[in-house]
KEFIVEX-856632 format. One record per residue (C-alpha): residue number from 1; residue in three letters; x, y, z negated. Coordinates in pm, 1 decimal. Example, Ala and Ser with C-alpha at 12.3 -4.5 7.8 and 13.67 -1.06 7.14 Angstrom:
residues 2
ATOM/1/ALA/1230.0/-450.0/-780.0
ATOM/2/SER/1367.0/-106.0/-714.0
//
This chain:
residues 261
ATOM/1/UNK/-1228.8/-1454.0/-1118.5
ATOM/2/UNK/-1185.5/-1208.2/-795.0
ATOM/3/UNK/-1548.7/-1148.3/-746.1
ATOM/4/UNK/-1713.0/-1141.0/-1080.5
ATOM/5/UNK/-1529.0/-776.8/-1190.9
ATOM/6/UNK/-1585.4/-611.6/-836.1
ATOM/7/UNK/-1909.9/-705.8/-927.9
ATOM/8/UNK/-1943.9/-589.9/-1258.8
ATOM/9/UNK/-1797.1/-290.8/-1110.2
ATOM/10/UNK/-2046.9/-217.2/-878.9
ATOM/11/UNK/-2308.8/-325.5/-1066.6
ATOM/12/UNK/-2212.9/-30.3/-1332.3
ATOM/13/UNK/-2208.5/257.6/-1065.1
ATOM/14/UNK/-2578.1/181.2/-999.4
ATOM/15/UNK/-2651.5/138.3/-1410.6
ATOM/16/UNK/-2813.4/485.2/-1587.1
ATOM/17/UNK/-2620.1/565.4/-1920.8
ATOM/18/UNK/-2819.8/388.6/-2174.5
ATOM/19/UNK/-2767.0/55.8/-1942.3
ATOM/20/UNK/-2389.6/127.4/-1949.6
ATOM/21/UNK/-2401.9/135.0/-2312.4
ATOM/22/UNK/-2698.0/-124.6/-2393.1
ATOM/23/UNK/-2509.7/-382.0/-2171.2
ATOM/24/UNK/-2429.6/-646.1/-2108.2
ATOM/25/UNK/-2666.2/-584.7/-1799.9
ATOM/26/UNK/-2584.1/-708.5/-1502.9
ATOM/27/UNK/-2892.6/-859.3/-1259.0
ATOM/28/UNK/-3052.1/-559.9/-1015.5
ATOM/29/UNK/-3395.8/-476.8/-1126.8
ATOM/30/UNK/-3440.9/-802.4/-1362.2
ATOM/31/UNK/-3171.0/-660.8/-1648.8
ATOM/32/UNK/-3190.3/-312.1/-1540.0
ATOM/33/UNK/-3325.1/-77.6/-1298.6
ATOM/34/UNK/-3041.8/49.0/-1034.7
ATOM/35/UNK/-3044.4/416.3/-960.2
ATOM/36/UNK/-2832.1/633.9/-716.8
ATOM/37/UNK/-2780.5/944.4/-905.1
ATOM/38/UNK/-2436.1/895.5/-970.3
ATOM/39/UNK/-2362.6/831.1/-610.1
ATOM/40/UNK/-2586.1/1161.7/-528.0
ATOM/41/UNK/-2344.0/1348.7/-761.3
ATOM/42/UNK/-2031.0/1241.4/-611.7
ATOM/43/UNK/-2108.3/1324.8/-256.1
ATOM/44/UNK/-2254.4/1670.7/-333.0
ATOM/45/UNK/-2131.4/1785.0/-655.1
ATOM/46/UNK/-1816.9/1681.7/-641.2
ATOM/47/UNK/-1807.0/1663.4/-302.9
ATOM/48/UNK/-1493.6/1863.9/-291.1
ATOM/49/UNK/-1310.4/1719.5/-599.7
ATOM/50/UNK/-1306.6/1371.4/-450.1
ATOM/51/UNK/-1248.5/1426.1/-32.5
ATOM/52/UNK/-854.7/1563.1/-125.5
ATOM/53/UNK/-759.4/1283.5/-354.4
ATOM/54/UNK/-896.5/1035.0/-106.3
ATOM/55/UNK/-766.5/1176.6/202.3
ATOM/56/UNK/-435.1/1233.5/44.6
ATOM/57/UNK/-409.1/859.9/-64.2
ATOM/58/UNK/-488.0/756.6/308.7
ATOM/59/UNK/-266.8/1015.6/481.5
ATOM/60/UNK/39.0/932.1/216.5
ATOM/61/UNK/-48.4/534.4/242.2
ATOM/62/UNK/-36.1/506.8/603.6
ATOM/63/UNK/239.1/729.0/687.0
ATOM/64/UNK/492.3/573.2/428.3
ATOM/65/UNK/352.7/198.6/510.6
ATOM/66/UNK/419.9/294.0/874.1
ATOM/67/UNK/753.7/411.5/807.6
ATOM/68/UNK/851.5/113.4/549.5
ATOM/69/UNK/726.3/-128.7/855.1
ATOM/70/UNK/911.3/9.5/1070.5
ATOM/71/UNK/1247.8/75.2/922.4
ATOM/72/UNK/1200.8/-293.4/764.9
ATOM/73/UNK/1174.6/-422.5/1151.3
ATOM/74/UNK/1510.9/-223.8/1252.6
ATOM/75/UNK/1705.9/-320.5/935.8
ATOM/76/UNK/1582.8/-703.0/960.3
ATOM/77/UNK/1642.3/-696.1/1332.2
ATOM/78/UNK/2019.0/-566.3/1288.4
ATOM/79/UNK/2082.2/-808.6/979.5
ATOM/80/UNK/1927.7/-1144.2/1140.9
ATOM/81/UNK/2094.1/-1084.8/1512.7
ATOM/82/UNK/2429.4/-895.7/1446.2
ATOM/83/UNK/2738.9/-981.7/1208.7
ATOM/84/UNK/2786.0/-706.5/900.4
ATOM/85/UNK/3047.1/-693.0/623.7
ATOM/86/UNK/3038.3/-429.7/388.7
ATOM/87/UNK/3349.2/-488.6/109.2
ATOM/88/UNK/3235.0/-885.7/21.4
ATOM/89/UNK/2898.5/-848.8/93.8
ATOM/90/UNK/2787.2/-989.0/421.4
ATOM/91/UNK/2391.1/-1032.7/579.2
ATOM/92/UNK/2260.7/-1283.5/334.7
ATOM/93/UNK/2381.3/-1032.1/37.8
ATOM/94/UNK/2247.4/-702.7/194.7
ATOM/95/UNK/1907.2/-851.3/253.4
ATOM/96/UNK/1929.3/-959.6/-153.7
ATOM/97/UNK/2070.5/-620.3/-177.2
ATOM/98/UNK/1754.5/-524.7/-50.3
ATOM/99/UNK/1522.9/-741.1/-228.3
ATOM/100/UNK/1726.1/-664.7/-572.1
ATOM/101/UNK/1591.7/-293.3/-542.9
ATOM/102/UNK/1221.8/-431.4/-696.4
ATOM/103/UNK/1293.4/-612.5/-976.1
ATOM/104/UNK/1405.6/-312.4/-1142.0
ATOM/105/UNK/1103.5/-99.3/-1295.5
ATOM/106/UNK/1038.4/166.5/-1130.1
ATOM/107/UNK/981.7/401.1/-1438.1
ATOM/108/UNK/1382.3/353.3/-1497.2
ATOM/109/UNK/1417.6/604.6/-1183.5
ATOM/110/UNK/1093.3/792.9/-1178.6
ATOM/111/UNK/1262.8/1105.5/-1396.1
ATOM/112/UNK/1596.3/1110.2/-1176.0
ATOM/113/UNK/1356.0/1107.8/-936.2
ATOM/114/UNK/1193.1/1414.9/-1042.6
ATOM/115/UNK/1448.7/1613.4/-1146.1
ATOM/116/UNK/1586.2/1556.6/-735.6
ATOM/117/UNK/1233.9/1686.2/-600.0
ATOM/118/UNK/1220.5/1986.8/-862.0
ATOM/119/UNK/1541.3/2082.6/-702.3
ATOM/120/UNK/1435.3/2012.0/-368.3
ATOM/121/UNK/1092.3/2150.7/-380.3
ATOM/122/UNK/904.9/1846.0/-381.5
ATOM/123/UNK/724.1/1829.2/-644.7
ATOM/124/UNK/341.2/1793.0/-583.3
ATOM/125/UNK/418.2/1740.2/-229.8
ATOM/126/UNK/334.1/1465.6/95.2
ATOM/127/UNK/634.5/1435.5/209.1
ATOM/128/UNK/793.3/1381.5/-139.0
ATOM/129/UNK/516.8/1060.7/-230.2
ATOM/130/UNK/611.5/957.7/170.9
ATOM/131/UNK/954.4/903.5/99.3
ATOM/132/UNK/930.0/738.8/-231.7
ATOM/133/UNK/662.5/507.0/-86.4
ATOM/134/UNK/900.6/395.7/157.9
ATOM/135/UNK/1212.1/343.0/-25.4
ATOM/136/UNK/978.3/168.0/-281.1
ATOM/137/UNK/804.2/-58.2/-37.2
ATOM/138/UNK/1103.1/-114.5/235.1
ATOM/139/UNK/1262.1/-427.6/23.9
ATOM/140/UNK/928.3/-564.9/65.1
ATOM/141/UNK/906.8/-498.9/438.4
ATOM/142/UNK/1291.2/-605.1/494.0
ATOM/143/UNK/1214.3/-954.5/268.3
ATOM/144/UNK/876.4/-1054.0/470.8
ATOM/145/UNK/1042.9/-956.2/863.1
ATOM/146/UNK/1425.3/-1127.0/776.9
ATOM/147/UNK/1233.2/-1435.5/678.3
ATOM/148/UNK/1036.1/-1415.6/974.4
ATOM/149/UNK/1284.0/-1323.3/1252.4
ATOM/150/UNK/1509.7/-1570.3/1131.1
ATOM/151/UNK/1280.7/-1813.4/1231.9
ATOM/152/UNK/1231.8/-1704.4/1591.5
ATOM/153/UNK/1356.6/-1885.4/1861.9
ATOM/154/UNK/1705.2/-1704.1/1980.6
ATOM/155/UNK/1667.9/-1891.2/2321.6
ATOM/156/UNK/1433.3/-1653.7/2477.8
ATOM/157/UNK/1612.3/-1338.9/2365.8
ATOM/158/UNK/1942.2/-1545.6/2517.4
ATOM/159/UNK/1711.1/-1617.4/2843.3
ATOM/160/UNK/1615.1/-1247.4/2863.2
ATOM/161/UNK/1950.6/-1126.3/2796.5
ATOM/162/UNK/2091.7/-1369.5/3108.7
ATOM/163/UNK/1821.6/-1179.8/3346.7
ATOM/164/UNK/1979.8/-844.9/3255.8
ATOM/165/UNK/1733.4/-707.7/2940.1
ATOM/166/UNK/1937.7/-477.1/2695.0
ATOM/167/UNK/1915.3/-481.3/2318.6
ATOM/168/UNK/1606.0/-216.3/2329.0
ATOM/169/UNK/1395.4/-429.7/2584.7
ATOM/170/UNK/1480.6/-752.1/2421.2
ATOM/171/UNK/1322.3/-595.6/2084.8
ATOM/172/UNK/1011.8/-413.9/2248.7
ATOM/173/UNK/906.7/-628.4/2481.8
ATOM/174/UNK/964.9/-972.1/2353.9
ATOM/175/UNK/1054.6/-938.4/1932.5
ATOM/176/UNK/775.9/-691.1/1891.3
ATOM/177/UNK/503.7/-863.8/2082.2
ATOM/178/UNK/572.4/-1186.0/1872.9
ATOM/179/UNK/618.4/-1026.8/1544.9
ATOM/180/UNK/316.8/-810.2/1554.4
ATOM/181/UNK/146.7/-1045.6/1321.6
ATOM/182/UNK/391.9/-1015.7/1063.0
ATOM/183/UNK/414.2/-666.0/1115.7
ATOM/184/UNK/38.5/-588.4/1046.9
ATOM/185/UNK/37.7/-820.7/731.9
ATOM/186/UNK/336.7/-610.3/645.4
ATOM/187/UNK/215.3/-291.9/701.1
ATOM/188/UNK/-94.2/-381.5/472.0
ATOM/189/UNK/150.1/-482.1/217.5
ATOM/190/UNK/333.7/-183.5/224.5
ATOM/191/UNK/-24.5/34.1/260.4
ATOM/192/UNK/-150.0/-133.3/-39.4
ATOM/193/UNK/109.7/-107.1/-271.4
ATOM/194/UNK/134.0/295.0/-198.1
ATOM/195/UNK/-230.2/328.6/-254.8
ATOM/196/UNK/-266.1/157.5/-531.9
ATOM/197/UNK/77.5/334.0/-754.4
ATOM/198/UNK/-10.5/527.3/-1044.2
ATOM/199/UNK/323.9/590.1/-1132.7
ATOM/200/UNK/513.6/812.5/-878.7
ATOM/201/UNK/170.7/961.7/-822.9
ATOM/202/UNK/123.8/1099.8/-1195.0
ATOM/203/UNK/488.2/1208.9/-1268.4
ATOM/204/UNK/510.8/1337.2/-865.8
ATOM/205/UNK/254.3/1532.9/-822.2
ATOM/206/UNK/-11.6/1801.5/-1017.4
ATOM/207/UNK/-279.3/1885.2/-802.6
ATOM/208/UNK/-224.5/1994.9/-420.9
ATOM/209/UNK/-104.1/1588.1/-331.0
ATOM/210/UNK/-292.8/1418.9/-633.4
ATOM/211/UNK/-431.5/1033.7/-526.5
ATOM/212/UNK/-706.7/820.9/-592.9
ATOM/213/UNK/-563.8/647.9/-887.4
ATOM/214/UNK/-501.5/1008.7/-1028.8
ATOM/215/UNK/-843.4/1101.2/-1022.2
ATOM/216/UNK/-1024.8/832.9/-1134.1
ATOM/217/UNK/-768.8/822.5/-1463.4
ATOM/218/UNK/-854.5/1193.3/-1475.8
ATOM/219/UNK/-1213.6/1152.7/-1552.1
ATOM/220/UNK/-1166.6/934.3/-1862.7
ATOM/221/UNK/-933.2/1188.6/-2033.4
ATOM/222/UNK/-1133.7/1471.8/-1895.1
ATOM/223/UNK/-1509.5/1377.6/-1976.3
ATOM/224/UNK/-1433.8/1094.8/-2213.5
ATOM/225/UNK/-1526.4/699.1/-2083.5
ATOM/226/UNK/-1813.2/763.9/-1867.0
ATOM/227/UNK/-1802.7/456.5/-1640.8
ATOM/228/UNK/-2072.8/511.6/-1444.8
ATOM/229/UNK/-1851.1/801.8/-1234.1
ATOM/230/UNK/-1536.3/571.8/-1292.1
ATOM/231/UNK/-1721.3/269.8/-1121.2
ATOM/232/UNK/-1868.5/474.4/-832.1
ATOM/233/UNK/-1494.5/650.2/-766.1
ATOM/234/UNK/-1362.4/293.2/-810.8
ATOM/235/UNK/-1564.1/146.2/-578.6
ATOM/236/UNK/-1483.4/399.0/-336.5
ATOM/237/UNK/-1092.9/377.6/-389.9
ATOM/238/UNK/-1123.2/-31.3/-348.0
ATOM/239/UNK/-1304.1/-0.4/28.9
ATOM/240/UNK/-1042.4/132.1/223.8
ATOM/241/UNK/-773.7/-169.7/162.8
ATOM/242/UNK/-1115.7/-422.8/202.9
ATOM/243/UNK/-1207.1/-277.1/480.3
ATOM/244/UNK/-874.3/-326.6/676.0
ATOM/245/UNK/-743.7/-654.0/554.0
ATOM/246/UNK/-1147.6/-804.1/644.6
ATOM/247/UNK/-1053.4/-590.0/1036.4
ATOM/248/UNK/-700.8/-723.2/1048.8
ATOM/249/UNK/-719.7/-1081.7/839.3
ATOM/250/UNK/-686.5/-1267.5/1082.9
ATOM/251/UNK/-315.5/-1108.4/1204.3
ATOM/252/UNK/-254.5/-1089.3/838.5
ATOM/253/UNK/-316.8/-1450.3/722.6
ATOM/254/UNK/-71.5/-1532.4/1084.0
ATOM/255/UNK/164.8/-1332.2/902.8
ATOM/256/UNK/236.5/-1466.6/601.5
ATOM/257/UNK/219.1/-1838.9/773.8
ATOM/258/UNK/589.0/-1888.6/873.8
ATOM/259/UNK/671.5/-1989.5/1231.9
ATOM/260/UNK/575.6/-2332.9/1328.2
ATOM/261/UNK/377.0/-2423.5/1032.0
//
């Protein structure tokens, strides 16, 4: 089921037109003869039209998964180790607080959304994706790091804290180092979900910070369904998330394993 359309997918960006449209074709050189042209196209051709929409997705991806990792670590940190009360909700309710914020749709706020950035002038902007990103993805970073930090072991932050470490030691030097494999498989989450939105992207932005998923919807309502430029671009957009979870799987699958299982 997961690898027969990646297949099919890249299967199609080696197909000519008429073996697109003759299909179903799908065995190299026994059902159809593979060719590169389309390939050829995008890195010369289009060269140009594809290297901002891909760069953009990576530079607004990482930066707001970073961010979303990191203020999920600080907000989890606070709400597992300290006491809060805000009116009658206490920790357990502002980490559901948290959690509530994605289970609503996020087309219900996409326009308020939009009419804030054409106000503040960012509109078709980095920074204006970055933030969304990461007030989109932190209830998913604050969920994942609560659940783990709850389950680590208070003793040796008491230990450390009874040989003179501060707050800010404690949490770099001894949280950090044991949470770093939740924090990658969190950060790949977060990196994920921002690369993959449509959404945000196509109400958010026109042209200077347009993403992957906004180009490769672009070329069906711009040339009409030619899949053989679709598959190649699609291909292309799926490589950067394979590519890290297959570097980092191994911290990732240690992340989503809670503590002592």
């Amino acid at each position: 089921m997961v690898i027969a359309p990646l297949f099919w997918l890249i299967t199609t960006s080696f197909k000519d037109k008429l073996d697109v449209y003759l299909g179903p074709k799908f065995i190299p050189w026994l059902d159809f003869r593979p060719t590169s042209k389309w390939w050829v196209r995008i890195f010369t051709i289009e060269k140009d039209t594809l290297l901002k929409p891909y760069a953009n997705s990576l530079i607004i991806g990482s930066i707001s998964a970073l961010c979303s990792t990191l203020l999920g670590l600080a907000a989890s940190y606070a709400l597992t180790r300290f006491c809060f009360k805000f009116f009658f909700m206490k920790n357990d309710d502002i980490i559901f607080w948290f959690v509530s914020q994605r289970i609503m749709p996020p087309i219900i706020i996409v326009f308020a959304i939009y009419s804030m950035y054409q106000t503040l002038g960012l509109l078709d902007n980095h920074l204006g994706l970055i933030l969304v990103y990461t007030a989109f993805n932190l209830p998913l970073s604050v969920w994942i790091l609560s659940n783990f930090l709850s389950q680590l072991p208070r003793s040796i932050e008491e230990a450390a804290l009874v040989d003179g470490a501060g707050p800010l030691t404690i949490l770099f030097h001894i949280v950090i180092p044991m949470l770093s494999p939740s924090l990658t498989a969190t950060f790949l989450l977060c990196f994920v979900f921002a690369w993959n939105d449509f959404l945000f992207a196509l109400i958010l932005t026109f042209s200077r910070a347009q993403t992957m998923p906004i180009l490769i919807a672009a070329q069906h309502f711009q040339r009409g369904p030619q899949w053989w430029d679709i598959s190649a671009l699609s291909v292309l957009a799926v490589l950067p998330p394979v590519i890290i979870t297959i570097a980092l799987q191994k911290y990732f699958i240690k992340g989503l394993i809670p503590i002592g299982k």
